[in-house]
C-alpha positions in Angstrom: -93.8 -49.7 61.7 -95.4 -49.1 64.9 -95.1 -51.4 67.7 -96.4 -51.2 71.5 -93.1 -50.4 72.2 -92.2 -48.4 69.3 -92.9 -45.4 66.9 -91.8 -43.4 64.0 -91.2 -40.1 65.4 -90.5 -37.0 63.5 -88.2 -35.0 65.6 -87.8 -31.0 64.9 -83.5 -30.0 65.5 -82.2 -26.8 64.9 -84.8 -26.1 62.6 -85.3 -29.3 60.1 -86.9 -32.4 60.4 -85.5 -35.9 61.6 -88.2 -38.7 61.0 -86.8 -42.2 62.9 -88.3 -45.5 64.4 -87.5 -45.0 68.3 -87.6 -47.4 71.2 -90.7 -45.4 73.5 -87.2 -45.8 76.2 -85.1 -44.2 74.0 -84.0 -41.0 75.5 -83.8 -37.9 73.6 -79.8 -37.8 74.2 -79.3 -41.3 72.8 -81.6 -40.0 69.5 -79.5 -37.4 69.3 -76.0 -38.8 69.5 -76.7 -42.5 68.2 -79.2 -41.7 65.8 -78.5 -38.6 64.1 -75.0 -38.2 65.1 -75.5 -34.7 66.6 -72.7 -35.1 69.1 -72.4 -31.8 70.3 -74.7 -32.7 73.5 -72.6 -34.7 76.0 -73.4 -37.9 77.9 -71.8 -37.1 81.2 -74.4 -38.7 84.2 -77.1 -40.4 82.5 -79.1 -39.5 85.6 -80.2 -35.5 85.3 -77.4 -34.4 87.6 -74.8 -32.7 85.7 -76.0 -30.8 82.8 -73.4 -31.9 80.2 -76.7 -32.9 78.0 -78.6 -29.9 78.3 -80.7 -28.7 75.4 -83.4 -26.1 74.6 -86.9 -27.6 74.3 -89.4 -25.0 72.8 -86.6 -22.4 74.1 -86.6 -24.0 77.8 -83.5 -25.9 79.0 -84.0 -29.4 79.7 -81.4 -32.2 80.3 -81.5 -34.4 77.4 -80.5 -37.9 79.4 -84.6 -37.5 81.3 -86.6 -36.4 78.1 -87.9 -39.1 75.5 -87.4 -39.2 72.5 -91.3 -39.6 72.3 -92.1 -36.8 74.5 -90.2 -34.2 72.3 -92.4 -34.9 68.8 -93.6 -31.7 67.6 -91.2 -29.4 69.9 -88.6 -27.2 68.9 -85.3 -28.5 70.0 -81.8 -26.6 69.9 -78.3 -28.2 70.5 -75.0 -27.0 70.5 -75.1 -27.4 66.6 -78.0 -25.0 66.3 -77.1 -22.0 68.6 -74.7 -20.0 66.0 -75.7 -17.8 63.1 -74.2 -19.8 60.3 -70.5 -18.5 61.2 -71.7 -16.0 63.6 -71.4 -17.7 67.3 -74.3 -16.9 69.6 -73.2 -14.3 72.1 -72.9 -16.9 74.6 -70.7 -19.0 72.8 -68.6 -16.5 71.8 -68.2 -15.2 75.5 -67.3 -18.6 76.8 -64.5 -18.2 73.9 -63.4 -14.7 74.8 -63.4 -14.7 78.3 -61.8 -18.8 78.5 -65.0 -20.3 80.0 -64.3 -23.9 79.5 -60.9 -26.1 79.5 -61.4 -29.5 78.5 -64.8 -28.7 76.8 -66.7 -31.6 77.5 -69.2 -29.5 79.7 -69.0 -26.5 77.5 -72.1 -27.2 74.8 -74.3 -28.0 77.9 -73.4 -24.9 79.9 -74.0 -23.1 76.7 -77.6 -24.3 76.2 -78.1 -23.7 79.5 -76.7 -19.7 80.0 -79.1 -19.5 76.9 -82.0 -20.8 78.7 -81.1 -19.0 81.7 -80.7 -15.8 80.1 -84.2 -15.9 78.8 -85.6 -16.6 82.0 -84.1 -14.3 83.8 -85.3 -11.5 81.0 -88.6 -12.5 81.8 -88.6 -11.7 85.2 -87.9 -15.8 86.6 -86.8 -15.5 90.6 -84.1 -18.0 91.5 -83.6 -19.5 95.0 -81.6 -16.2 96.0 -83.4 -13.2 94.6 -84.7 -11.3 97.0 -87.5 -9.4 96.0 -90.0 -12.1 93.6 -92.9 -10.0 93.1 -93.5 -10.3 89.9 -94.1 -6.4 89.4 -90.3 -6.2 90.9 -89.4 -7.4 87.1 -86.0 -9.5 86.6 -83.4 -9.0 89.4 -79.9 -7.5 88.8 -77.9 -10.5 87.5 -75.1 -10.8 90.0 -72.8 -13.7 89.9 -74.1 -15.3 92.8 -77.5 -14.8 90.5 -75.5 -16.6 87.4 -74.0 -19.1 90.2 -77.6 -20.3 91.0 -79.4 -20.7 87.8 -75.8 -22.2 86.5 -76.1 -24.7 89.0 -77.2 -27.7 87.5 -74.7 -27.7 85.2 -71.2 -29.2 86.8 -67.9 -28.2 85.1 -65.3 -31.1 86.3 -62.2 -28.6 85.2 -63.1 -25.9 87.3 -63.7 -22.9 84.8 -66.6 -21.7 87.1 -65.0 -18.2 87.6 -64.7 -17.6 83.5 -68.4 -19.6 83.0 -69.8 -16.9 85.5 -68.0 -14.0 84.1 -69.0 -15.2 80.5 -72.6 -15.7 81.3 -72.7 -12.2 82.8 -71.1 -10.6 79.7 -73.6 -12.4 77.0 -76.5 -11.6 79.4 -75.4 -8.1 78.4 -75.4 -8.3 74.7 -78.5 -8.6 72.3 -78.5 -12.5 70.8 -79.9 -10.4 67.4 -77.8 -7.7 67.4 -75.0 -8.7 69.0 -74.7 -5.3 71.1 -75.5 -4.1 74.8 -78.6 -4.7 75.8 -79.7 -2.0 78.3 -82.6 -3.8 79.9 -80.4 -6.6 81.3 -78.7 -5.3 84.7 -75.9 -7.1 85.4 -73.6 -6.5 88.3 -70.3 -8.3 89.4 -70.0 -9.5 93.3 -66.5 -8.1 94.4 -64.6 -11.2 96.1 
C-alpha cells in the first residue's frame, strides 16, 4: 500500500520483473541485495566513490549506492547476474578471467558493468578528459590504456589488478559482445611503459 513515504515499485532486472513495497530512501543497491538477493553488486562506499556497485541503467553505468529505488521504475537495469549469455560469459567477463583482471573479486562485478558501459560509450564517439581531438566528426578515439585508465576511473580496485583490468578492458573492447569475435571498428592501442 502506498504511503507518503512509500510505494510499490515494479523494478525491471536483467530482463524480468520485480514488483516490491520500497522505502522512497531506499537505494537501488539495498533493493537489490536486501530485497531480491541479487548480490552480485557490491556495497563498498555507500557514497558514489568507488564503483564496487556499478550497474547499467537503460545501458548507461550508474553507481547503484546514489540511484533510488524509485527513480529506476520502468528502466532497464543489468547487474553482474544479467551480463552472460546463459553459460556464455560476456566478452568482458571472460577477459577479466583470461587475462587475471581481479584478485579478491570484490570489485570485479562493478568494474565489469562498468568496462561494459564504457565500451559502449566510447563506440559512440564519448570524449574522456584526455582525448585529444573531441569533435564529434573526429568519431571515437584510439582506446589506449591511458584511454581505458580514465573512463575506468571511478571504479577503485583495493588489490591492485589495474594492469590486468586495463589490459582486459582493452581486449573485450576488441571483440563483438554478439559475436564474440574482433571487432574492426574499435581501435585499440597499448601505451608501451
Amino acid at each position: 500500500m502506498d504511503s507518503p513515504t512509500s510505494s510499490v515499485v515494479t523494478l525491471r532486472i536483467n530482463g524480468e520483473k520485480y514488483t516490491l513495497p520500497v522505502d522512497h530512501r531506499t537505494t537501488l543497491l539495498d533493493a537489490l541485495r536486501e530485497r531480491l538477493d541479487l548480490t552480485g553488486t557490491k556495497k563498498g562506499c555507500d557514497q558514489g566513490q568507488c564503483g564496487a556497485c556499478t550497474v547499467l541503467l537503460d545501458g548507461r553505468r550508474t553507481v547503484a549506492c546514489l540511484q533510488l529505488a524509485v527513480a529506476a521504475e520502468g528502466r532497464e537495469i543489468t547487474t553482474i547476474e544479467g551480463v552472460a549469455d546463459g553459460e556464455r560469459l560476456h566478452p568482458v567477463q571472460q577477459a577479466f578471467l583470461d587475462l587475471d583482471g581481479f584478485q579478491c573479486g570484490y570489485c570485479t562485478p562493478g568494474q565489469i558493468c562498468s568496462a561494459i558501459g564504457m565500451i559502449e560509450e566510447h563506440a559512440a564517439g564519448w570524449p574522456s578528459a584526455v582525448t585529444d581531438d573531441v569533435r564529434p566528426e573526429a568519431g571515437p578515439p584510439p582506446l589506449t590504456d591511458d584511454e581505458i585508465r580514465e573512463r575506468m576511473s571511478g571504479n577503485l580496485c583495493r588489490c591492485g589488478a589495474y594492469v590486468s583490468i586495463v589490459e582486459a578492458v582493452g581486449r573485450a573492447a576488441r571483440a563483438r559482445p554478439d559475436e564474440g569475435h574482433e571487432h574492426p571498428e574499435a581501435t585499440v592501442k597499448e601505451s608501451v611503459a
